[in-house]
N, C-alpha and C positions, 0 to 999 in steps of 0.2 A: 348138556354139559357146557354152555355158555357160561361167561361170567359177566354174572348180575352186578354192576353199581351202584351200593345203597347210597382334492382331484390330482391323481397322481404327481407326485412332487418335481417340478421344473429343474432342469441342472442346467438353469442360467447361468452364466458367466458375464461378470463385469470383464470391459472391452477398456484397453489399455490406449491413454488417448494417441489417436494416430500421425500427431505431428507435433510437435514441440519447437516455440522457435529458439534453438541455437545461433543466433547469425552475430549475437557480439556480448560482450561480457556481463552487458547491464541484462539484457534476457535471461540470465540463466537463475540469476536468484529470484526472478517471476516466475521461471518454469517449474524451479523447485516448490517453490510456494504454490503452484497451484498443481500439482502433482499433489501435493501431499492433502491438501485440499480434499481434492479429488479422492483420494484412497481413503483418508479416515471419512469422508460422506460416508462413500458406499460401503466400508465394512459397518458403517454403524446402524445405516438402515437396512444393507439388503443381508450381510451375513447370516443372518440365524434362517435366512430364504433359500439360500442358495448351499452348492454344493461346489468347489472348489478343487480344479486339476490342476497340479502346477508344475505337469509333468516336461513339459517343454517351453517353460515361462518364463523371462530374463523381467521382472517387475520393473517401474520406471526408477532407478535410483539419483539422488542428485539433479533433478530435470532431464536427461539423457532418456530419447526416446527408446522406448523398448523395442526390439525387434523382432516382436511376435506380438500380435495380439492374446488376449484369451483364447482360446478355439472355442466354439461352441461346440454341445455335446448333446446327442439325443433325446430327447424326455423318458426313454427305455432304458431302466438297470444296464450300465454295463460293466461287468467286471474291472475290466481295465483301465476303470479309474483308477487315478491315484489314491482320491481324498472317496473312498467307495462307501454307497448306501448304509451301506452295516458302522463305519465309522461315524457316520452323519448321525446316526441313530444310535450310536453307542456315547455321542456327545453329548446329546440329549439328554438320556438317561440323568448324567453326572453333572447336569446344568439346568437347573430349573428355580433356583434363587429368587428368580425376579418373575417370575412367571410370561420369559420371553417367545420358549415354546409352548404355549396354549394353548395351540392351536393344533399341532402334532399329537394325536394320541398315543401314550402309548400303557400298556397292560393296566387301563383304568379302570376295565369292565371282569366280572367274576367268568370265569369259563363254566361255560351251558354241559350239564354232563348231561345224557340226554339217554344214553343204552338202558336200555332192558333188555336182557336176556336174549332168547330166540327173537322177542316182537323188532329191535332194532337191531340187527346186526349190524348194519354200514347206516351211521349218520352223519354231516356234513359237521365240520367244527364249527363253534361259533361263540361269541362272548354275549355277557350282557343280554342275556333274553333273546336270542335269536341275530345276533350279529353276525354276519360271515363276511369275513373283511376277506379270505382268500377262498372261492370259490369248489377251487380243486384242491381244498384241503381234507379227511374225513376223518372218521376213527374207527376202529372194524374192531369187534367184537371175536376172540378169540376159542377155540375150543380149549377147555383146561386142560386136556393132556399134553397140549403145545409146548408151554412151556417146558414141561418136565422132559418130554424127548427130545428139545432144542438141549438143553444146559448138560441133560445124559451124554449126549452126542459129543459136543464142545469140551464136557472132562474129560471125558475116555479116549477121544481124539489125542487130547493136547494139546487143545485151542487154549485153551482157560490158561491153562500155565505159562503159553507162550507169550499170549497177552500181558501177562504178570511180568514178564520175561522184558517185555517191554516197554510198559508205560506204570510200571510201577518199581521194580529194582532197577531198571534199566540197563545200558543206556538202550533209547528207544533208535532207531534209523534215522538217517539225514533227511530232511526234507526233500522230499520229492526222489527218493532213492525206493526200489522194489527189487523183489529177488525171490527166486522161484525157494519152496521146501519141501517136504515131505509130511505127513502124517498119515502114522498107520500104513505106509506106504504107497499112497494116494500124491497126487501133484497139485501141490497149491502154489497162490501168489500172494505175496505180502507188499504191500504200497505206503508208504507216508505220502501223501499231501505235500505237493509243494509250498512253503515258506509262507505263501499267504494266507493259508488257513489259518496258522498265529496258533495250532497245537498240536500235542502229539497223538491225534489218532492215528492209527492204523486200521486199512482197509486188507482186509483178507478172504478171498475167492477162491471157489475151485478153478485150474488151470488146467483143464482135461474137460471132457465127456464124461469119461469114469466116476471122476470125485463128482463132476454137476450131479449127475444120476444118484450115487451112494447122497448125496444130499436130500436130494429130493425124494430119497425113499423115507427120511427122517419126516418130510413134512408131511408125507401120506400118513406115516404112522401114528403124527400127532395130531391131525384131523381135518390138516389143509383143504383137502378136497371140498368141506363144506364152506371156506371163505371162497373158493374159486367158483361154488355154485352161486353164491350170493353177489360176490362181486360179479359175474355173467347176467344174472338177473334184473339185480341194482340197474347196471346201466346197458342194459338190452345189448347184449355182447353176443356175437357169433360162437365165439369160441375163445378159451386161454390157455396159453403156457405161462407156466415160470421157466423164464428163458435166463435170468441174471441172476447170480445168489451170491449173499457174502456175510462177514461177520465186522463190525465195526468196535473198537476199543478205545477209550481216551480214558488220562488221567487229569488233564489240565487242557484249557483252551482260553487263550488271553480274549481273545476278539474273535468271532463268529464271522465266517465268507460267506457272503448272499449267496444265492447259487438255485440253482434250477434242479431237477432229478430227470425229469422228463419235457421234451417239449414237442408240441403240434402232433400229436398222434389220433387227434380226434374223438379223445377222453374214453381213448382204448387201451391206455396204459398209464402201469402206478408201481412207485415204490412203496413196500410196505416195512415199516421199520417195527421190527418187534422186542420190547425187549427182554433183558437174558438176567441181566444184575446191575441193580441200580444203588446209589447207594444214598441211604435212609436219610432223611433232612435235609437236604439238597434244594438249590429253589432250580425253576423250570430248566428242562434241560433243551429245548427247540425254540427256538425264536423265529416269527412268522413276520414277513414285510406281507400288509394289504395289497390284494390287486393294482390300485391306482397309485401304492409307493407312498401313501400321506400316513400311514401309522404300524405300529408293531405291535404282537403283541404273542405273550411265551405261554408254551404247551408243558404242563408236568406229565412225564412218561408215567403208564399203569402197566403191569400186569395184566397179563392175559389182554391188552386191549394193542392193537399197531397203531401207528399212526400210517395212514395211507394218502404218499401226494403224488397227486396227477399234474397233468398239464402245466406250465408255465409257473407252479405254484413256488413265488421266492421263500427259502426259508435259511438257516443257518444253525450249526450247533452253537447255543447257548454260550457263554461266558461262565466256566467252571473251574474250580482247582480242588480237586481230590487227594493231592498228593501227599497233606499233611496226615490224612486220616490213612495212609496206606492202603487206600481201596481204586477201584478204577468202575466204568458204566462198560458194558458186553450187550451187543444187539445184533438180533440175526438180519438182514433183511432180503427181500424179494418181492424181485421185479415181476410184474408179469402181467400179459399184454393180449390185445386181440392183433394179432400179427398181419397185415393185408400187405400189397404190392402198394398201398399208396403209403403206409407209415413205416414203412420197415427201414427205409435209408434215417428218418430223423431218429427211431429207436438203435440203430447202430451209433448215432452219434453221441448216446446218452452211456455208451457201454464206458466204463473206468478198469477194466479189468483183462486179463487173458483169455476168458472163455466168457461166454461165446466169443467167436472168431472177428477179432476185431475188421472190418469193410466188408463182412461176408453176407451180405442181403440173401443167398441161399439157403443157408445155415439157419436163418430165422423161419425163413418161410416153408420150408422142408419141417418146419417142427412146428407152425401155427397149428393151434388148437387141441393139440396132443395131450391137456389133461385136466381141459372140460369142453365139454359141446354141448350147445342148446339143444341138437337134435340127435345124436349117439350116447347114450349112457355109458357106451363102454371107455370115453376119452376120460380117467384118470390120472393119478398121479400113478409113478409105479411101485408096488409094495414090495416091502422088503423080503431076501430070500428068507429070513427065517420063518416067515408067515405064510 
C-alpha cells in the first residue's frame, strides 16, 4: 500500500572608512566626495555579493566619520541578521533583468521524482538528474491509509475548523503569542511565529503525555510503524521514537525564515512534514537554501509522500497567499529520532512546543527507542483502544 509516482555564499561586509580628515573646512567637501566615491564603488561592484546588516550602522553621511564600522558576520546562516539569507534570495528572485545574478542558481533544474512504490521508500531530494544541493533533505514514501487517519483525526478533533478558525475567517493570534486549548478534551498548544516569519501560520502540539500518546495511536493506525522501520534501516539506526508531533496551518506567508528543524544529532534525527490539504494550483510550497548557501531551490508538497529534513538542513515555508481563494495548507508533522546520551541536549533545543518537557534530557532518553528497535520487534507505535 505505498504510493507509486507515475561555495557557500560570504556575508562580507564593506568596512566604512576608518578616518576622515575633519580638521578644517576645506576637508570636508574632500571627505564628502570621497565618501561617496567610496559607497557608490562598492555597492556597484560588490552588492549583488554581499549580504548587508545595518543593524547597528550609522553610514558616513556628509564626510562625518561613522562610528562603527561594518561588523563582520560569519560565513554560517545566521538568523539574526537583519538583511537575512531568505531575503537575499527573495531579491533575486525579483531581480534578474540584467542577468546580474548568474551565478546564484535558483529553481533552474526539474525536480528528480525518483519513488517507486515499496522499491524506494526514503530517497535523498535532488534536481536536475541527481543534484542534491541539501544533503539531509529526503522524501519518504507514505503508507495510503496515512493520510485518511491523519485528516479523520484533525476533523473529528476540531483541528480543521479551528485552523479555519484562524488563518482563514480569522483573526489569526499575535505574532509570537500561544495559549493552551482543549480538544475532545485533550490539552493542546497553539503557537504563532514570532513576526519574522512574515506569516500566519500556526503551530499546534499536544501539551501532555495523553494527547502525545492519543496522537500517536492515529499514526500506528495509519501505518507509521513501516516508515519507522525504513527510516531505522535506511540509516542503520539503533532504535526510534516519535518524540515531537504537531499540526502546522498557513493561509499567507509574505517572505519564508531560513531556519533549521534539527541540528548535530548525528543524522539520528528528522522532521517529517506530511501533508493533510493542500490547495490545487498553487507553485512550491518549501523552499530549500543548498548546503554551501550559494543556491535555492523549491519542493511541491504530494500526497501520501513527507518531506523528511535532517541535520543542519536550511529550508523555509515558501512565499504564498491563499486567502483570496478562501482555502488554507494543513500538515501533520513528526519528529523522530535515535535518542542517545550524546544528542539528546541538541534535540531538546530543536523542541518549539510544550510536550515533550522542554530542558528535560530524561524525558527523551526514558522514551529512546520505544517504537522501533533493530533488535526487539515488540518496540512499536502504540495501538489504538479500539483495536
Amino acid at each position: 500500500g505505498f504510493w507509486d509516482d507515475n561555495k557557500r555564499t560570504t556575508f562580507d561586509h564593506i568596512h566604512a572608512p576608518s578616518s576622515i580628515d575633519q580638521s578644517s573646512d576645506m576637508g570636508r567637501p574632500a571627505a564628502f566626495l570621497f565618501s561617496s566615491v567610496v559607497v557608490v564603488a562598492a555597492s556597484t561592484v560588490l552588492l549583488p555579493h554581499v549580504v548587508w546588516s545595518f543593524a547597528s550602522v550609522v553610514p558616513p553621511i556628509c564626510g562625518c566619520r561613522s562610528p562603527l564600522p561594518f561588523p563582520s558576520s560569519p560565513r554560517r546562516f545566521l538568523p539574526r541578521l537583519q538583511y537575512t539569507v531568505s531575503d537575499y534570495l527573495n531579491n533575486l528572485h525579483n531581480t534578474d533583468d540584467d542577468n546580474t545574478f548568474d551565478n546564484v542558481l535558483i529553481d533552474s533544474d526539474a525536480f528528480d521524482k525518483q519513488l517507486d512504490g515499496d522499491n524506494d521508500i526514503i530517497t535523498p531530494m535532488s534536481w536536475g538528474g541527481g543534484n542534491r544541493i541539501s544533503k539531509n533533505m529526503y522524501r519518504v514514501a507514505l503508507p495510503s491509509t496515512l493520510l485518511q487517519e491523519l485528516r479523520t483525526y484533525a476533523n473529528e478533533m476540531g483541528i480543521t475548523d479551528f485552523y479555519r478558525s484562524l488563518v482563514i475567517d480569522g483573526p489569526p493570534y499575535n505574532p509570537g503569542q500561544e495559549k493552551s486549548v482543549s480538544f475532545q478534551e485533550q490539552n493542546w498548544m497553539v503557537h504563532r511565529p514570532k513576526s519574522h516569519w512574515k506569516s500566519n501560520m500556526h503551530w499546534l502540539s499536544p501539551a501532555d503525555e495523553t494527547a502525545h500518546d492519543d496522537y500517536l495511536t492515529i499514526l500506528s493506525a495509519g501505518g507509521f510503524d513501516k516508515v519507522l522501520e525504513s527510516i531505522g534501516a535506511y540509516f542503520n539506526l539503533d532504535g526510534l521514537s516519535a518524540y515531537h508531533l504537531s499540526f502546522i496551518g498557513v493561509s499567507q506567508c509574505e517572505r519564508g525564515f531560513i531556519h533549521t528543524d534539527v541540528n548535530d544529532s548525528g543524522v539520528m534525527a528528522f522532521n517529517l512534514i506530511i501533508p493533510l490539504m493542500l490547495v490545487e494550483g498553487e507553485s512550491p510550497e518549501l523552499e530549500i537554501l543548498s548546503d554551501d548557501e550559494t543556491m535555492t531551490r523549491f519542493y511541491q508538497y504530494e500526497y501520501n509522500v513527507a518531506s523528511m529534513i535532517g541535520d543542519d538542513a536550511l529550508h523555509a515555508t515558501a512565499s504564498c497567499d491563499y486567502m483570496s481563494k478562501g482555502e488554507m495548507r494543513i500538515c501533520a508533522t513528526v519528529y523522530v529520532g535515535d535518542i542517545t546520551t550524546t544528542n539528546v541536549r541538541n534535540l531538546l533545543m530543536s523542541l518549539t512546543q510544550a510536550y515533550p518537557p522542554v530542558g528535560n534530557a530524561k524525558h527523551l532518553l526514558d522514551r529512546a527507542g520505544d517504537h522501533w528497535s533493530k533488535t526487539d520487534v515488540s518496540k512499536r507505535l502504540p495501538v489504538p483502544v479500539n483495536n
